[in-house]
mmCIF entry with sequence, helices, sheets and N, C-alpha, C, O atoms, coordinates in Angstrom:
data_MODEL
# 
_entry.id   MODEL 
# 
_entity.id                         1 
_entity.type                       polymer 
_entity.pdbx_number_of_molecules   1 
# 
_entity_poly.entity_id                      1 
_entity_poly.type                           'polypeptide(L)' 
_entity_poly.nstd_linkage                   no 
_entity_poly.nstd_monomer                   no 
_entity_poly.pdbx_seq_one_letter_code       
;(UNK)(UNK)(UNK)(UNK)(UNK)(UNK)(UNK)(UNK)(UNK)(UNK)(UNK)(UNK)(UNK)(UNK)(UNK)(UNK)
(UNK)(UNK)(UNK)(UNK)(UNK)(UNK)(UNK)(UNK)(UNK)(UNK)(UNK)(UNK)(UNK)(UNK)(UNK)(UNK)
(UNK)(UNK)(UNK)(UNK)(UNK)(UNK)(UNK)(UNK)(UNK)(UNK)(UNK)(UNK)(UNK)(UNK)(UNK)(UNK)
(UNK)
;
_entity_poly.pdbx_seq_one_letter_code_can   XXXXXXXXXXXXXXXXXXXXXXXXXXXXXXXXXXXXXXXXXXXXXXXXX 
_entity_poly.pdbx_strand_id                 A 
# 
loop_
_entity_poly_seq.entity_id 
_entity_poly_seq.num 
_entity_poly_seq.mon_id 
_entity_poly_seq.hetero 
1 1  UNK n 
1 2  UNK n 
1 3  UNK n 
1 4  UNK n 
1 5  UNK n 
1 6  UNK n 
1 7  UNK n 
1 8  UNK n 
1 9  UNK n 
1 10 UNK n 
1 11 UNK n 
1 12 UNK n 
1 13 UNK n 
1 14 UNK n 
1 15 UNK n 
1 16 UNK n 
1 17 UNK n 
1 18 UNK n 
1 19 UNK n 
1 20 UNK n 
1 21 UNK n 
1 22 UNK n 
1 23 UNK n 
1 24 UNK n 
1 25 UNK n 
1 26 UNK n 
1 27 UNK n 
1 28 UNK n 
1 29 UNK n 
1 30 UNK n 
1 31 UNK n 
1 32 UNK n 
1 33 UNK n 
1 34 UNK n 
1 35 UNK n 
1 36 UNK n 
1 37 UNK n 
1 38 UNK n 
1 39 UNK n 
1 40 UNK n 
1 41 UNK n 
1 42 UNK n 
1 43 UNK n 
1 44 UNK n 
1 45 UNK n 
1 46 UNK n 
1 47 UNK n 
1 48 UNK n 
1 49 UNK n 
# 
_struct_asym.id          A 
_struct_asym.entity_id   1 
# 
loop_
_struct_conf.conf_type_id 
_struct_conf.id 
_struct_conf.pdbx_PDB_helix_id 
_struct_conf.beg_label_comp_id 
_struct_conf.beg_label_asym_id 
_struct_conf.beg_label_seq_id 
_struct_conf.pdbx_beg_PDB_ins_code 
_struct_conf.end_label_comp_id 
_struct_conf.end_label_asym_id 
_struct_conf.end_label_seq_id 
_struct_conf.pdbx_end_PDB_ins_code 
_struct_conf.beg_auth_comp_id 
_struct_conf.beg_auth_asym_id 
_struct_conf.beg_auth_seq_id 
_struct_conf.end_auth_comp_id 
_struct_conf.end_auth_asym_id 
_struct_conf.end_auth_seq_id 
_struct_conf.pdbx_PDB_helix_class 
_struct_conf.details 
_struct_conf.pdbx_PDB_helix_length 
HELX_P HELX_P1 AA1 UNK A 13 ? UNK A 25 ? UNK A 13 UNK A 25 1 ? 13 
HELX_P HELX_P2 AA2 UNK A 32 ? UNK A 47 ? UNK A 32 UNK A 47 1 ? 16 
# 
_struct_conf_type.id          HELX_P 
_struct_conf_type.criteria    ? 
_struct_conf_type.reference   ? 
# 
loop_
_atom_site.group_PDB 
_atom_site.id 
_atom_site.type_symbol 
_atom_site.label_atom_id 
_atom_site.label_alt_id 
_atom_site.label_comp_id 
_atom_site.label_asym_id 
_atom_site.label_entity_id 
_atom_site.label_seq_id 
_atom_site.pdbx_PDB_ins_code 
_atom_site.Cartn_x 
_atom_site.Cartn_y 
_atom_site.Cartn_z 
_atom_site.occupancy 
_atom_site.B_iso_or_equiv 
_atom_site.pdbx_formal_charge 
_atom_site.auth_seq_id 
_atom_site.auth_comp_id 
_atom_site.auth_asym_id 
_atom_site.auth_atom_id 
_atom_site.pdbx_PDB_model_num 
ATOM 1   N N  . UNK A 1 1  ? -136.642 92.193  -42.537 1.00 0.00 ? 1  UNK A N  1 
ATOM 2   C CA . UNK A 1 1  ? -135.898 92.630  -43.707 1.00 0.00 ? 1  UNK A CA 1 
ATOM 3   C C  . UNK A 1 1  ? -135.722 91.484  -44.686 1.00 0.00 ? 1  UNK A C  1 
ATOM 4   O O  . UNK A 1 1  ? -135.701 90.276  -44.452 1.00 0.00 ? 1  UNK A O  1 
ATOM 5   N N  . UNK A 1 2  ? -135.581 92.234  -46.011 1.00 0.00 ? 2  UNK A N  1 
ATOM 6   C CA . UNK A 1 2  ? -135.535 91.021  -47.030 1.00 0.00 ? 2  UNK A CA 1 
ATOM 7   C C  . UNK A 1 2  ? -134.194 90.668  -47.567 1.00 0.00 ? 2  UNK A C  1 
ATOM 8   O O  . UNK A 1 2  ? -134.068 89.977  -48.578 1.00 0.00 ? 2  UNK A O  1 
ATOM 9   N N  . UNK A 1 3  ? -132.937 91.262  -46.716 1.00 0.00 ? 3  UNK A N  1 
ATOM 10  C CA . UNK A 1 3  ? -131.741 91.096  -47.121 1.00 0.00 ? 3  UNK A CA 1 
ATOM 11  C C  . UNK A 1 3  ? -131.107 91.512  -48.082 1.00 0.00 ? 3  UNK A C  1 
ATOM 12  O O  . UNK A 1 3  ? -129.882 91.479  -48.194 1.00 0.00 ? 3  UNK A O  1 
ATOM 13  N N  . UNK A 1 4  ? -132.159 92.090  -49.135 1.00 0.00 ? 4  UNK A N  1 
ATOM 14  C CA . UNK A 1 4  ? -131.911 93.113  -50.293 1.00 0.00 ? 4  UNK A CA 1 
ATOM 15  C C  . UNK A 1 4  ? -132.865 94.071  -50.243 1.00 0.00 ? 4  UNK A C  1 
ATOM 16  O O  . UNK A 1 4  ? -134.073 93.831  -50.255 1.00 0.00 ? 4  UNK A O  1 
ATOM 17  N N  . UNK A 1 5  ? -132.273 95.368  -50.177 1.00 0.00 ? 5  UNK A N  1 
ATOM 18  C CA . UNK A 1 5  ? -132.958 96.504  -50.171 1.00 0.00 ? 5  UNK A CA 1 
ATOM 19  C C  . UNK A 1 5  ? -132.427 97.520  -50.966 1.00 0.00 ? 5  UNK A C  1 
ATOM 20  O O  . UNK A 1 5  ? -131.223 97.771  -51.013 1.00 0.00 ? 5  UNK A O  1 
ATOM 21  N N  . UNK A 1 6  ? -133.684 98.381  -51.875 1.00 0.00 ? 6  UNK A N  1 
ATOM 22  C CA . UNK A 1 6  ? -133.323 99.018  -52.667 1.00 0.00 ? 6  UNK A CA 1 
ATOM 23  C C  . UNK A 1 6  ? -132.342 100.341 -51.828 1.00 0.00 ? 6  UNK A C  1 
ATOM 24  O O  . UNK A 1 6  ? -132.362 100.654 -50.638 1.00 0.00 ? 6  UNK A O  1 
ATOM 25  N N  . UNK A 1 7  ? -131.454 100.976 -53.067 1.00 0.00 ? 7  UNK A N  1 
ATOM 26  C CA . UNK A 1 7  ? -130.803 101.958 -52.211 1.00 0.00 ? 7  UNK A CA 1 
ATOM 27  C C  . UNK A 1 7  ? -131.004 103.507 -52.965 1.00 0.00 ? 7  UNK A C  1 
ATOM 28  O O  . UNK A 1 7  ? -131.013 103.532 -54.195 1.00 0.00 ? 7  UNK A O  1 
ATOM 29  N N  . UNK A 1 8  ? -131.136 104.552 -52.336 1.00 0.00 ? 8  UNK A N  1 
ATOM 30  C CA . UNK A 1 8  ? -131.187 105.635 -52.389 1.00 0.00 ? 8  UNK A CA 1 
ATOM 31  C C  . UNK A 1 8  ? -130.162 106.191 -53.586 1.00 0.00 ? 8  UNK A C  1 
ATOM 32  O O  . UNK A 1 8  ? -130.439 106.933 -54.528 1.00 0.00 ? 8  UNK A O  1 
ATOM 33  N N  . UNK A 1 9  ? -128.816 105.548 -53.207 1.00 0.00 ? 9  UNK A N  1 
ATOM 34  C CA . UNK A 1 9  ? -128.016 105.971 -54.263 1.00 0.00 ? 9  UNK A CA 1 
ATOM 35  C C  . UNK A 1 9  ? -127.113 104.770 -55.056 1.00 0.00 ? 9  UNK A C  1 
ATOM 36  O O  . UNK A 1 9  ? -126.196 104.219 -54.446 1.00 0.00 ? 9  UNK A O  1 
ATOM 37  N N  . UNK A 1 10 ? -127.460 104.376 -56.565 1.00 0.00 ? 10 UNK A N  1 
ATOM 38  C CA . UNK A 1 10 ? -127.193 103.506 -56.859 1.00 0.00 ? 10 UNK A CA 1 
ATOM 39  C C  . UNK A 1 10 ? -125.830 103.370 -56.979 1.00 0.00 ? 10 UNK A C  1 
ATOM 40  O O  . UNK A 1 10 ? -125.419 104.477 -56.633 1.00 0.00 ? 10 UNK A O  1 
ATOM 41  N N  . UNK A 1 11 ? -124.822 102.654 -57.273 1.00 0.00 ? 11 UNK A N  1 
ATOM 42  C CA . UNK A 1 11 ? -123.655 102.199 -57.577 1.00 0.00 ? 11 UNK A CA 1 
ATOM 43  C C  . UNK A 1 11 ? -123.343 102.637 -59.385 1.00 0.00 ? 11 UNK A C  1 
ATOM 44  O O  . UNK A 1 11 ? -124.025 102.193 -60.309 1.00 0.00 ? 11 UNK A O  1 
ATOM 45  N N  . UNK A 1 12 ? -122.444 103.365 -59.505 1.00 0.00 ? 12 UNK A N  1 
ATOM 46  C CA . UNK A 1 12 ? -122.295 104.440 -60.875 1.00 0.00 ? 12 UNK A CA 1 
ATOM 47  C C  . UNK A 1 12 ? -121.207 103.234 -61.581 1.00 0.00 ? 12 UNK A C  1 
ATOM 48  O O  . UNK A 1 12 ? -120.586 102.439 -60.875 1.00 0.00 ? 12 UNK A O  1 
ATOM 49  N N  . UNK A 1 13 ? -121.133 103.259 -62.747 1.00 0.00 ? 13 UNK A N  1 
ATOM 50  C CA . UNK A 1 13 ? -119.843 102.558 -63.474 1.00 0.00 ? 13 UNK A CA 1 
ATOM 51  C C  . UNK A 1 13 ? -118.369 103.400 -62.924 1.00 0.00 ? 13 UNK A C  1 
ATOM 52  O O  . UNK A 1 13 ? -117.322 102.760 -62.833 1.00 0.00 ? 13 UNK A O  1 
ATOM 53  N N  . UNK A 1 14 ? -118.417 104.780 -62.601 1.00 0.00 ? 14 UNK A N  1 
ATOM 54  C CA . UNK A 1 14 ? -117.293 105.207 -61.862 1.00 0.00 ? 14 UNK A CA 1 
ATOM 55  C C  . UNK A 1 14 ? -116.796 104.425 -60.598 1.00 0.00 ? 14 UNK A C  1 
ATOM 56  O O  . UNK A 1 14 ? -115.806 103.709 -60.451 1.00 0.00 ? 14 UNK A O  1 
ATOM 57  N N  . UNK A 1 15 ? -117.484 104.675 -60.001 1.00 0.00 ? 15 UNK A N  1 
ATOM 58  C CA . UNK A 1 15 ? -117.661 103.717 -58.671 1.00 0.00 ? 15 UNK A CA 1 
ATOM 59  C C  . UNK A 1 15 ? -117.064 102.289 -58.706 1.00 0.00 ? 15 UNK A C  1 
ATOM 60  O O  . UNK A 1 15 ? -115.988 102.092 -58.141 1.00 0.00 ? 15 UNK A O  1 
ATOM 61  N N  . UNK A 1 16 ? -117.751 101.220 -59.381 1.00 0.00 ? 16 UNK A N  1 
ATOM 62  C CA . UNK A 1 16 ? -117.294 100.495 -60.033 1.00 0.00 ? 16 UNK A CA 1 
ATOM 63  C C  . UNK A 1 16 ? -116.154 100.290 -60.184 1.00 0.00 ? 16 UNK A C  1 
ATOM 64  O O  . UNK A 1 16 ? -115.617 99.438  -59.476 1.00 0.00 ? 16 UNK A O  1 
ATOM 65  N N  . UNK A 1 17 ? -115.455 100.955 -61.091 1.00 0.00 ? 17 UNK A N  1 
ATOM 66  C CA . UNK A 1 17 ? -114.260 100.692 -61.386 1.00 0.00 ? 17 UNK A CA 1 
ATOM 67  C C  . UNK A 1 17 ? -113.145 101.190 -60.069 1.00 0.00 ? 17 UNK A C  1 
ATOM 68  O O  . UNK A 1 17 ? -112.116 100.552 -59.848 1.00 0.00 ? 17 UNK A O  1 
ATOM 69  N N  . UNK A 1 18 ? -113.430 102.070 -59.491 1.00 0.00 ? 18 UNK A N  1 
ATOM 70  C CA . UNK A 1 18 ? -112.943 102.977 -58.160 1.00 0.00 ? 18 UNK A CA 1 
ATOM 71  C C  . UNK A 1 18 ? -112.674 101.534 -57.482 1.00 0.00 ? 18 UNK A C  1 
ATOM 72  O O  . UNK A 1 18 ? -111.505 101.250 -57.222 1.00 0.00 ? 18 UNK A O  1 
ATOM 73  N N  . UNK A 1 19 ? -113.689 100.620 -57.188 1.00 0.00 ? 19 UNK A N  1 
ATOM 74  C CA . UNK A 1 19 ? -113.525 100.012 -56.276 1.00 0.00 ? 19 UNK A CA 1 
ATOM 75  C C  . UNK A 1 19 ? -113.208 98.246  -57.198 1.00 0.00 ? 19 UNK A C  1 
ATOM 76  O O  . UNK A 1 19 ? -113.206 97.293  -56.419 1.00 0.00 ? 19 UNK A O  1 
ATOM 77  N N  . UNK A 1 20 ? -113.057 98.027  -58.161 1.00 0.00 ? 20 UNK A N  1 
ATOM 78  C CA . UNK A 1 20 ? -112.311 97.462  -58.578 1.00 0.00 ? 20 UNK A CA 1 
ATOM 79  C C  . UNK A 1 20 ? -110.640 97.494  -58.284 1.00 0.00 ? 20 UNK A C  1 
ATOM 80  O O  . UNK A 1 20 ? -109.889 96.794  -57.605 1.00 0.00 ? 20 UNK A O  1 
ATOM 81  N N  . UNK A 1 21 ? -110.450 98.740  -59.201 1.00 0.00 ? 21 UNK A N  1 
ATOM 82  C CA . UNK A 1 21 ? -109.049 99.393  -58.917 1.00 0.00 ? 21 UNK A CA 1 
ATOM 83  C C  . UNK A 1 21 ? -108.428 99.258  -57.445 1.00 0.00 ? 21 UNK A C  1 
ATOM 84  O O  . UNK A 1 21 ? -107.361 98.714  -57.158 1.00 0.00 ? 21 UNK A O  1 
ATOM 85  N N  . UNK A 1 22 ? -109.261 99.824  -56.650 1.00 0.00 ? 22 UNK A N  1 
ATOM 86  C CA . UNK A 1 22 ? -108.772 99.858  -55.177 1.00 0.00 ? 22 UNK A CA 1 
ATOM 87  C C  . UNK A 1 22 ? -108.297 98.025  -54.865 1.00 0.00 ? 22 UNK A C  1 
ATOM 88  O O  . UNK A 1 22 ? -107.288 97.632  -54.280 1.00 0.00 ? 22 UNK A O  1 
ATOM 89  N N  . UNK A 1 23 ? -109.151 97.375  -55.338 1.00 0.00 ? 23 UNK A N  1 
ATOM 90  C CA . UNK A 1 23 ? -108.828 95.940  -54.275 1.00 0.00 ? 23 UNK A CA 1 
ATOM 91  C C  . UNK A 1 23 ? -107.784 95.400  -55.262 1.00 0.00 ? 23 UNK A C  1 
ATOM 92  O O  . UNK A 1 23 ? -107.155 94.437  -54.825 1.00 0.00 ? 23 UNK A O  1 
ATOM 93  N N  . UNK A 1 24 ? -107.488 95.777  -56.401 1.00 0.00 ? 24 UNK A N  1 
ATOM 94  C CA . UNK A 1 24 ? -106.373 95.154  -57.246 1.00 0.00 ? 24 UNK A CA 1 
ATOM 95  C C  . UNK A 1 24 ? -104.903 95.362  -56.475 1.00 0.00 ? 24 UNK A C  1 
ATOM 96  O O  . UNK A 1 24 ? -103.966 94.598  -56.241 1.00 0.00 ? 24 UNK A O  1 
ATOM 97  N N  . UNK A 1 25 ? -105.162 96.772  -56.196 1.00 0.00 ? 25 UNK A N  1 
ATOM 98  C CA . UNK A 1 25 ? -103.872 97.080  -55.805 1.00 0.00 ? 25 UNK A CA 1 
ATOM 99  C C  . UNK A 1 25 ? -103.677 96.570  -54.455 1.00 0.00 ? 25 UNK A C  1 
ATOM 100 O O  . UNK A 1 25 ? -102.546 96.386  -54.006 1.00 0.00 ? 25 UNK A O  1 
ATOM 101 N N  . UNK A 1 26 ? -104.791 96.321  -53.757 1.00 0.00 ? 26 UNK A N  1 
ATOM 102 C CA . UNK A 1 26 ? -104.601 95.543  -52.313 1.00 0.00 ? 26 UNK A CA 1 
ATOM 103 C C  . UNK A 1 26 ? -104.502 94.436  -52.198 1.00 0.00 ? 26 UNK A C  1 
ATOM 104 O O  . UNK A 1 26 ? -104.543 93.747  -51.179 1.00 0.00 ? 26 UNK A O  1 
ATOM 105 N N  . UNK A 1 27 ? -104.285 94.014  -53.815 1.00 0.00 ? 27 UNK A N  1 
ATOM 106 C CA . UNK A 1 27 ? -104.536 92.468  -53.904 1.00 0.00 ? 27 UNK A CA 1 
ATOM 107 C C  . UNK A 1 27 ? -105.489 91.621  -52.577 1.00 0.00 ? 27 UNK A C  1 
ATOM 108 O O  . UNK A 1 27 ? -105.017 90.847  -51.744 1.00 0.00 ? 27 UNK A O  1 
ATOM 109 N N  . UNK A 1 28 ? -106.513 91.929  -52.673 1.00 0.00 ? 28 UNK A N  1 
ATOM 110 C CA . UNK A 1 28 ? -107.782 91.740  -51.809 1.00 0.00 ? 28 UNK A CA 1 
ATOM 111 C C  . UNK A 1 28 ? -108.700 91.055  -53.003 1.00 0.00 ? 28 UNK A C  1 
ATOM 112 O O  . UNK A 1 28 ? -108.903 91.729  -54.012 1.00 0.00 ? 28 UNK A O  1 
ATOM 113 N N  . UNK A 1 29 ? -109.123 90.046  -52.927 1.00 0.00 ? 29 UNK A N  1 
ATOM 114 C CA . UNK A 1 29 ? -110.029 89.230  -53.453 1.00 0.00 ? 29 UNK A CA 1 
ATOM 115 C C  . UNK A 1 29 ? -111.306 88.707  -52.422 1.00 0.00 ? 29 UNK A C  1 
ATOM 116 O O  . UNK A 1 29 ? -111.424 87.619  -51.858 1.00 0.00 ? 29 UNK A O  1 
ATOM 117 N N  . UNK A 1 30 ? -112.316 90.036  -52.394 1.00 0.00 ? 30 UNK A N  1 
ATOM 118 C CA . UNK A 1 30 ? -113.458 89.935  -51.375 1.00 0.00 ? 30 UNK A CA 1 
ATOM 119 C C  . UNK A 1 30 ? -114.437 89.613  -52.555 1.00 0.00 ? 30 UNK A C  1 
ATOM 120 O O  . UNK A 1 30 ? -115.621 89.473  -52.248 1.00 0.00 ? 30 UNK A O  1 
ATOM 121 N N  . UNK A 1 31 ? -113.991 89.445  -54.193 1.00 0.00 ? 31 UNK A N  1 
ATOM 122 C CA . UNK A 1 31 ? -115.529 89.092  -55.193 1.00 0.00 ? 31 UNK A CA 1 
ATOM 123 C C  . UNK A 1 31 ? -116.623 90.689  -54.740 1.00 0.00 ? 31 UNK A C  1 
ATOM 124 O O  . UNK A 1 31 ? -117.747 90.737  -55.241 1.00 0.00 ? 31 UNK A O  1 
ATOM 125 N N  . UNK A 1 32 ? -116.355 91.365  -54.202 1.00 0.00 ? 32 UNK A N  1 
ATOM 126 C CA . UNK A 1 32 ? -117.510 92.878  -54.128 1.00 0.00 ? 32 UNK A CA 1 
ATOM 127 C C  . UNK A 1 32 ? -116.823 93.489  -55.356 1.00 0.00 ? 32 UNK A C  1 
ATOM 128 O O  . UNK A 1 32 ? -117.593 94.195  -56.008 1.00 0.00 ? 32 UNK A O  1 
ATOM 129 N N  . UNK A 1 33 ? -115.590 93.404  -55.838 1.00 0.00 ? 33 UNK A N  1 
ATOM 130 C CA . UNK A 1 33 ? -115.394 93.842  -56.989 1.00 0.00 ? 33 UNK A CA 1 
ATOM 131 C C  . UNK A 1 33 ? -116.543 93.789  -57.968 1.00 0.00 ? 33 UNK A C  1 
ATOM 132 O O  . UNK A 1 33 ? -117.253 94.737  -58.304 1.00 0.00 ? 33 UNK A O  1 
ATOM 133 N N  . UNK A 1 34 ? -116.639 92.172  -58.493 1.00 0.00 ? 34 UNK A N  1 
ATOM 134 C CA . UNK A 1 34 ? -117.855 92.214  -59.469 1.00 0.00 ? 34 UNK A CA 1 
ATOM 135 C C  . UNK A 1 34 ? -119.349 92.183  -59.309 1.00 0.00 ? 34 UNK A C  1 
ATOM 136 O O  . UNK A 1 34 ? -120.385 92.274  -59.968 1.00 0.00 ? 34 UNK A O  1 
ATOM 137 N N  . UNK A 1 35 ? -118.912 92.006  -58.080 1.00 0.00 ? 35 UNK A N  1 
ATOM 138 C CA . UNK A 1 35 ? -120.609 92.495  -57.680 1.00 0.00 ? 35 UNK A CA 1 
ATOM 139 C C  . UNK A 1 35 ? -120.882 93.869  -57.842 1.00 0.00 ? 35 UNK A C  1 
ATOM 140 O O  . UNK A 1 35 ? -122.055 93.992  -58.193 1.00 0.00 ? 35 UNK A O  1 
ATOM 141 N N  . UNK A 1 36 ? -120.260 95.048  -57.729 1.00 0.00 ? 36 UNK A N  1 
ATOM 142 C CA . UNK A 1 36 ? -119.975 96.147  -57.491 1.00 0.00 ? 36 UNK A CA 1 
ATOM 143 C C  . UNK A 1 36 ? -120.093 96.414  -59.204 1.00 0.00 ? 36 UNK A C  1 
ATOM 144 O O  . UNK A 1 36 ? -120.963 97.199  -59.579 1.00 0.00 ? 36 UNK A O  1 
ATOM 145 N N  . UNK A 1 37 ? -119.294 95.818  -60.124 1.00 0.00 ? 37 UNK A N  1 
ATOM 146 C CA . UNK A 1 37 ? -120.019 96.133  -61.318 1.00 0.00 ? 37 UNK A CA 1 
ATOM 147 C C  . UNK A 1 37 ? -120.888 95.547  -62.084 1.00 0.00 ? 37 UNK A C  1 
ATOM 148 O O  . UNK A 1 37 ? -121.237 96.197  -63.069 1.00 0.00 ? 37 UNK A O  1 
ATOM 149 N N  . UNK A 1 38 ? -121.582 93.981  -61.857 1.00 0.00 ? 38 UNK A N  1 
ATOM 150 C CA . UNK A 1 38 ? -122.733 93.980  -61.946 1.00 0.00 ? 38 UNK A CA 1 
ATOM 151 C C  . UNK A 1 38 ? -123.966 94.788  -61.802 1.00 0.00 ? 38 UNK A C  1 
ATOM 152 O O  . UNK A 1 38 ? -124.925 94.940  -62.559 1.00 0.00 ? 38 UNK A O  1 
ATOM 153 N N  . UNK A 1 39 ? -123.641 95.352  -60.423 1.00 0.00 ? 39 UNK A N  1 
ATOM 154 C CA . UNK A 1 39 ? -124.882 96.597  -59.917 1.00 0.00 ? 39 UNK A CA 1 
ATOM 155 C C  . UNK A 1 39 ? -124.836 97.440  -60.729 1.00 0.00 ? 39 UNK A C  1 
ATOM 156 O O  . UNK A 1 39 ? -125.719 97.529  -61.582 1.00 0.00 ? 39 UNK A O  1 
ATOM 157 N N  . UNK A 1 40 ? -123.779 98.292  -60.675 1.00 0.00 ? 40 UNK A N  1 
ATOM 158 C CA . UNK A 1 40 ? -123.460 99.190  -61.929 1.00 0.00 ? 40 UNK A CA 1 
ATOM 159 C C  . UNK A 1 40 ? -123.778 99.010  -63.379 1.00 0.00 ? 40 UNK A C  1 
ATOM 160 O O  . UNK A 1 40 ? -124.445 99.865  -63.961 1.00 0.00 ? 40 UNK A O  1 
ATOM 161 N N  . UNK A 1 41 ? -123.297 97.848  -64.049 1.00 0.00 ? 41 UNK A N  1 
ATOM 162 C CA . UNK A 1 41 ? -123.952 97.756  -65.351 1.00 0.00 ? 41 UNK A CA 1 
ATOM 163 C C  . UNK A 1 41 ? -125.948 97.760  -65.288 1.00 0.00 ? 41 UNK A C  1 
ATOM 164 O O  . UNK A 1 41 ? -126.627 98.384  -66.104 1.00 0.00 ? 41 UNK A O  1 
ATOM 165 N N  . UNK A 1 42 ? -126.575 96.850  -64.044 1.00 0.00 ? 42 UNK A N  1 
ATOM 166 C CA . UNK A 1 42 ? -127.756 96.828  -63.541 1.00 0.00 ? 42 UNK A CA 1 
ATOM 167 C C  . UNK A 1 42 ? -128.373 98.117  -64.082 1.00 0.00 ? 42 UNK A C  1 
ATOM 168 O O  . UNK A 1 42 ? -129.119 98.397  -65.021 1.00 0.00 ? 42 UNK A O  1 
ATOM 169 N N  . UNK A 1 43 ? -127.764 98.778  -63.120 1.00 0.00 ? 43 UNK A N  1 
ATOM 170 C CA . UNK A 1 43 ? -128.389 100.615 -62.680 1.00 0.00 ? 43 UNK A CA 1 
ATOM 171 C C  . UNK A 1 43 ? -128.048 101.265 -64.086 1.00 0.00 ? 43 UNK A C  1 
ATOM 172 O O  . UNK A 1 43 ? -128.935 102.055 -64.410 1.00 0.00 ? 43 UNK A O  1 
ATOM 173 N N  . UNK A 1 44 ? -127.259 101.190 -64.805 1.00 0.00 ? 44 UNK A N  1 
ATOM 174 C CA . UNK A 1 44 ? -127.185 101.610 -66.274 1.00 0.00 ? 44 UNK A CA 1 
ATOM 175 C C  . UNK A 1 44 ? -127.952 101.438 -67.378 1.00 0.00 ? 44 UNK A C  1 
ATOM 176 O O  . UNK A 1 44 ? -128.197 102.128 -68.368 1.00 0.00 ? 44 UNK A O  1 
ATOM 177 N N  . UNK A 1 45 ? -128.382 100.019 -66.866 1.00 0.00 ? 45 UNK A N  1 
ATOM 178 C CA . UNK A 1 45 ? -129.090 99.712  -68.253 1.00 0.00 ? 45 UNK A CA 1 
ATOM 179 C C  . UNK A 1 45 ? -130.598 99.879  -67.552 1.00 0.00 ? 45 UNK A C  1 
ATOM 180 O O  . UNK A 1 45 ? -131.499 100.110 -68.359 1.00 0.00 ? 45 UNK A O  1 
ATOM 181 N N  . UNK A 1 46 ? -130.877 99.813  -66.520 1.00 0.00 ? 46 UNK A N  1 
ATOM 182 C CA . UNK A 1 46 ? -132.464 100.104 -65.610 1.00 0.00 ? 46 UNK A CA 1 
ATOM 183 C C  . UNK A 1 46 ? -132.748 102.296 -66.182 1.00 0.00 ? 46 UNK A C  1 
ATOM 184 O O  . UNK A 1 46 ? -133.766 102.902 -66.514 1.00 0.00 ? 46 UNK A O  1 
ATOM 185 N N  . UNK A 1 47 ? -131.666 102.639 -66.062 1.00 0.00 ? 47 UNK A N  1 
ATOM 186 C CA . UNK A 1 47 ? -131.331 104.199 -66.052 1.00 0.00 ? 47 UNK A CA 1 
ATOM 187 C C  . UNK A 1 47 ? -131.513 104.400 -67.623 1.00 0.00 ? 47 UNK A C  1 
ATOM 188 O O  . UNK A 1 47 ? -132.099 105.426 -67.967 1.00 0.00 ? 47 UNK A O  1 
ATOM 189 N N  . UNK A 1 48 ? -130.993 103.370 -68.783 1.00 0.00 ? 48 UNK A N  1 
ATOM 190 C CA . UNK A 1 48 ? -131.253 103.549 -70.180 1.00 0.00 ? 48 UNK A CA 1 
ATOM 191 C C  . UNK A 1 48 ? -132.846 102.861 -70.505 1.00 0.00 ? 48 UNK A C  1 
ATOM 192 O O  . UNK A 1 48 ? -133.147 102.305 -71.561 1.00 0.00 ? 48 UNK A O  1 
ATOM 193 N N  . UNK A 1 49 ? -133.465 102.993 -69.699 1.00 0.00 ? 49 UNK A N  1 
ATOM 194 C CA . UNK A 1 49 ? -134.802 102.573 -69.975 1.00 0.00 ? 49 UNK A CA 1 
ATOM 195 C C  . UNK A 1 49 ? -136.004 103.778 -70.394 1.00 0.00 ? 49 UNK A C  1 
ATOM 196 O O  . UNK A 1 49 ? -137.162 103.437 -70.636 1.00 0.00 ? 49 UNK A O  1 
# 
């Protein structure tokens, strides 16, 4: 495995923010927050192509 693998179902800007939101309030600082909308902006602008 190459440690990154494409996925079936991409990560939505809903999503995104879902799981932003969620770790704010858990005050949880795991950084998958912005990774989580990096992907998302990714898959948006790959999707506006």
């Amino acid at each position: 495995m190459s440690g990154v693998e494409k996925t079936s179902n991409p990560i939505t800007k809903d999503a995104a923010a879902r799981i932003q939101s969620n770790e704010a309030k858990n005050g949880k600082d795991t950084c998958f927050d912005s990774r989580a909308q990096a992907a998302a902006d990714k898959n948006a602008n790959e999707a506006a192509k």
